[in-house]
Structure formats: structure tokens, C-alpha cells
C-alpha positions in Angstrom: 19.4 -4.1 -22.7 19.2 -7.6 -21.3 21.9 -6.7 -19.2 20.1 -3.9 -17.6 17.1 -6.2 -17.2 18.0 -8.8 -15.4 19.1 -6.2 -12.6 16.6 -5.6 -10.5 18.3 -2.4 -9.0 19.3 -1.4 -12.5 15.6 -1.8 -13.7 14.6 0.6 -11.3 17.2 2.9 -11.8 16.2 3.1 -15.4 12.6 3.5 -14.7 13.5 6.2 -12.2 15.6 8.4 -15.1 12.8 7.7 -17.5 10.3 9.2 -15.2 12.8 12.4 -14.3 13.5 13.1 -17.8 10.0 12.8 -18.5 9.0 14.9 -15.5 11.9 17.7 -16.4 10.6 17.5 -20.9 6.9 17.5 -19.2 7.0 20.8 -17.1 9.7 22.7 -18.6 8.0 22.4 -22.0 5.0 23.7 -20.1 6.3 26.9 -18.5 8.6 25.3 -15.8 8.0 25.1 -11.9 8.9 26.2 -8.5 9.8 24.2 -5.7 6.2 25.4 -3.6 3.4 23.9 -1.9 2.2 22.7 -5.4 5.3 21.2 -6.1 5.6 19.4 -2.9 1.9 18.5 -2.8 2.4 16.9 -6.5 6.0 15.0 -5.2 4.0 13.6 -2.3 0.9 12.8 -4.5 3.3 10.5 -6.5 4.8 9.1 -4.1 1.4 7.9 -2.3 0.2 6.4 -5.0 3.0 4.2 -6.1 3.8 3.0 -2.8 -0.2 2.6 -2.9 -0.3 0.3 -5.9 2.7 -1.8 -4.0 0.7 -2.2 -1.0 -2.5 -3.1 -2.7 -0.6 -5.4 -5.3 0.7 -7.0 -2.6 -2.8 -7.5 -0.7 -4.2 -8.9 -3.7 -1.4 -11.1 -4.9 -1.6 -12.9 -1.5 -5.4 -12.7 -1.6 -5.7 -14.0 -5.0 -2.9 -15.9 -6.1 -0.7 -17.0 -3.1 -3.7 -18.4 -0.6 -5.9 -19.9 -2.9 -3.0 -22.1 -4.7 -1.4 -23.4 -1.7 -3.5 -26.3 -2.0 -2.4 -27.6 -5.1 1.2 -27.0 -4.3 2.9 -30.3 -3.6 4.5 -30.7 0.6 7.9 -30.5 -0.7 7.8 -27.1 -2.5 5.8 -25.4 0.2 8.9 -24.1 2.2 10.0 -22.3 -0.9 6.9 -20.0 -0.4 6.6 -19.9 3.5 11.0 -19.6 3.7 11.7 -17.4 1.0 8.5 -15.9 -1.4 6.4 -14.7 1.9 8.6 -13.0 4.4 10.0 -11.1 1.3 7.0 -9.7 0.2 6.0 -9.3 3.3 8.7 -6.8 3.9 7.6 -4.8 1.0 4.2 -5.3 1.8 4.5 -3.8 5.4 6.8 -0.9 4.3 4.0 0.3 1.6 1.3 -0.1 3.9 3.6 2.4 6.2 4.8 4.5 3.5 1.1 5.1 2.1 -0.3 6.3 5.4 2.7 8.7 6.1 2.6 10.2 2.2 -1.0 10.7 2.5 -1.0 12.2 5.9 1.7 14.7 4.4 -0.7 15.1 1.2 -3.5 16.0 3.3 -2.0 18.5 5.2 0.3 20.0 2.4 -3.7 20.5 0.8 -5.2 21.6 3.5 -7.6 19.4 4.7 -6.1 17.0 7.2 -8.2 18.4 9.7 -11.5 18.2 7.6 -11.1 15.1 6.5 -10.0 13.3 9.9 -13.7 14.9 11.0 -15.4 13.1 8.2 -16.2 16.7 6.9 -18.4 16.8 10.3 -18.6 20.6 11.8 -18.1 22.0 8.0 -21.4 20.6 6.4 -20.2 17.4 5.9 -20.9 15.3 3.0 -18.3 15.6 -0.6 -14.9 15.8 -0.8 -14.0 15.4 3.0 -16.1 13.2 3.6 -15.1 10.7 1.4 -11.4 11.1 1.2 -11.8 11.2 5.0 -13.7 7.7 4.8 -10.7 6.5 2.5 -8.3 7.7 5.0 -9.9 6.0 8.1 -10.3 3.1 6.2 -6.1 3.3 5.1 -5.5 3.4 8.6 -7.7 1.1 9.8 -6.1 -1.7 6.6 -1.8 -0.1 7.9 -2.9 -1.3 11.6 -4.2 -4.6 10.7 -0.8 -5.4 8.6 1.5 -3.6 11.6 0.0 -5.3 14.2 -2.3 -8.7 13.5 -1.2 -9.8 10.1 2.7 -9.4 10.1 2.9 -11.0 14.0 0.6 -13.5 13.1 2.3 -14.2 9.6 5.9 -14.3 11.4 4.5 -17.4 13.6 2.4 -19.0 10.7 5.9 -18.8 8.7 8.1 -19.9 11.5 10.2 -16.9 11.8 9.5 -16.8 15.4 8.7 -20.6 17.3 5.8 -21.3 18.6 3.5 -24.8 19.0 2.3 -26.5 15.8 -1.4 -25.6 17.0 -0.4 -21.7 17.6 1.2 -21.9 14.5 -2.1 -23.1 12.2 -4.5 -20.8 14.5 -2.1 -17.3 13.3 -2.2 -18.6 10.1 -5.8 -18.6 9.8 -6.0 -15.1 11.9 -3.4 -13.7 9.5 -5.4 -15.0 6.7 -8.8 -13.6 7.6 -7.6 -10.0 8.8 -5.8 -9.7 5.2 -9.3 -11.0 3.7 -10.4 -8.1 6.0 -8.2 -6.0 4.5 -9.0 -7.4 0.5 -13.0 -6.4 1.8 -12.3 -2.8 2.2 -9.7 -2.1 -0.4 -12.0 -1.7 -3.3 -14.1 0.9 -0.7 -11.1 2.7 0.5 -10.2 2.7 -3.4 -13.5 4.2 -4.5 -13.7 6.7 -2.0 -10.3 8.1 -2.4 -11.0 8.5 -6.6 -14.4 9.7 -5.9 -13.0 12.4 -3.7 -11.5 14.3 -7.2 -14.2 14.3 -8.4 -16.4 16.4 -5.4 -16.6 19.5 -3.7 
């Protein structure tokens, strides 16, 4: 077991043949399934939401872990976070965003409301279910553009993974640190209205 755990890769290997086994005792214990709209919609559903949790994790970690202790951290150990810790989870942080917008896009079509909810529910009474996962879903986009194109640019000068002047540098650190507060101010919105959405009509 401890050899299996102190692989990363191996860890989620596991994890992944857990949750097939679990998926396969779940549904063929229950009558078994077809690879249809349902299916598809379901696979999609999953994947959205844990690429979801990364991203979000990820927003919060920096949000309320990484930012507020760089202060106490001593000058020498600081390049340890801004060389190595940062850019990799900003990679994964970026991706998720990415992945999250494409999966739900596919989810909202595969369901059938794509068009509904892009509208705000506008032109079919408006109000419920559209509305709100609509709201969600503007929102989601509105966070993925802010990581694509402010936060990651500005985080690859503030980290130094492209040159620029010392006063360049501090001025995208700040920009990238108040677009992801930006980001930390609409997630619990975005996260409401995409729950709430279940539960109208």
C-alpha cells in the first residue's frame, strides 16, 4: 500500500479502478445501462464537476492559503513557491478552468438547454432553472477568461517566467492578485446558482 501511495500516478490510477468498479457494481446491480444521451450526459456531468472542484480548489488555495502567508515566509524560501509550487499549480489550475467550461458546454447541450440558458431563460419566460444555471454559466466563463487571459499572463511576469522590469513585475502581481480575488468574489455565486438550478423548473 505505501508503495502505491507515494505514486502520484499510481494513486490516481487506483482511485480511477475504484470508481469503475464502483460505477460497473452500481449500475449493473441496478438494471445496467446503454451508452445513450443519458449515459453521455452523466459521463460529462462527472467529468465537469471534478475538474470543477480542481479549479475552484485551486482558486481558493491561492486565495486563502498561498497569498495571505507570503508574508510570514522568510526571503530565502520565497523562490521555492514563485519557481516551483506556483507555475505548477498554475498549470492545473488553468487546464480545469478550460476543462470545466468545455464539459459544461457539452452538458448543456447533451441536456438541452444550451440555448436557454445562454439567453438567461429570456424569450421562454425567464426566471428558474435557465435562468440560474445560465447565470452560473456566464459567470464560469466570465471567472475561465479572467485565468486565460489576465491572471495566467500577469502571473507568468509576477513569477518571472517571462522578463520584464522589477516595477512591471510587482504591478502584474498585484493585477493577477486582484482579478483572482475577482474570481474568489463570484465563485460562491456561480456555486449557488449552478446547485440551485437542480432544484427548479
Amino acid at each position: 500500500m505505501g508503495n502505491l501511495l507515494s505514486s502520484l500516478p499510481k494513486t490516481i490510477h487506483a482511485s480511477l479502478a475504484l470508481a469503475i468498479l464502483l460505477f460497473l457494481g452500481l449500475f449493473y446491480g441496478n438494471g445496467g445501462f446503454d451508452f445513450d444521451t443519458i449515459f453521455w450526459s452523466w459521463l460529462t456531468r462527472l467529468i465537469h464537476v471534478t475538474v470543477a472542484i480542481m479549479w475552484i480548489g485551486l482558486l481558493w488555495y491561492f486565495n486563502f492559503v498561498q497569498i495571505p502567508n507570503m508574508a510570514k515566509i522568510p526571503d530565502e524560501q520565497k523562490p521555492a513557491i514563485g519557481k516551483v509550487i506556483a507555475p505548477a499549480a498554475l498549470f492545473y489550475f488553468r487546464w480545469a478552468a478550460l476543462l470545466t467550461v468545455i464539459s459544461g458546454l457539452i452538458l448543456a447541450y447533451l441536456n438541452g438547454y444550451a440555448h436557454e440558458a445562454m439567453t438567461l431563460g429570456i424569450g421562454a419566460g425567464g426566471g428558474g432553472k435557465n435562468t440560474a444555471i445560465g447565470i452560473g454559466m456566464w459567470l464560469g466563463l466570465y471567472m475561465a477568461f479572467n485565468v486565460w487571459f489576465i491572471i495566467w499572463p500577469n502571473q507568468k511576469r509576477a513569477l518571472g517566467i517571462v522578463e520584464c522590469e522589477p516595477d512591471i513585475k510587482a504591478k502584474s502581481a498585484r493585477t493577477a492578485m486582484l482579478f483572482s480575488r475577482t474570481n474568489t468574489l463570484l465563485s460562491l455565486p456561480m456555486l449557488l446558482t449552478m446547485v440551485a438550478a437542480q432544484n427548479l423548473y
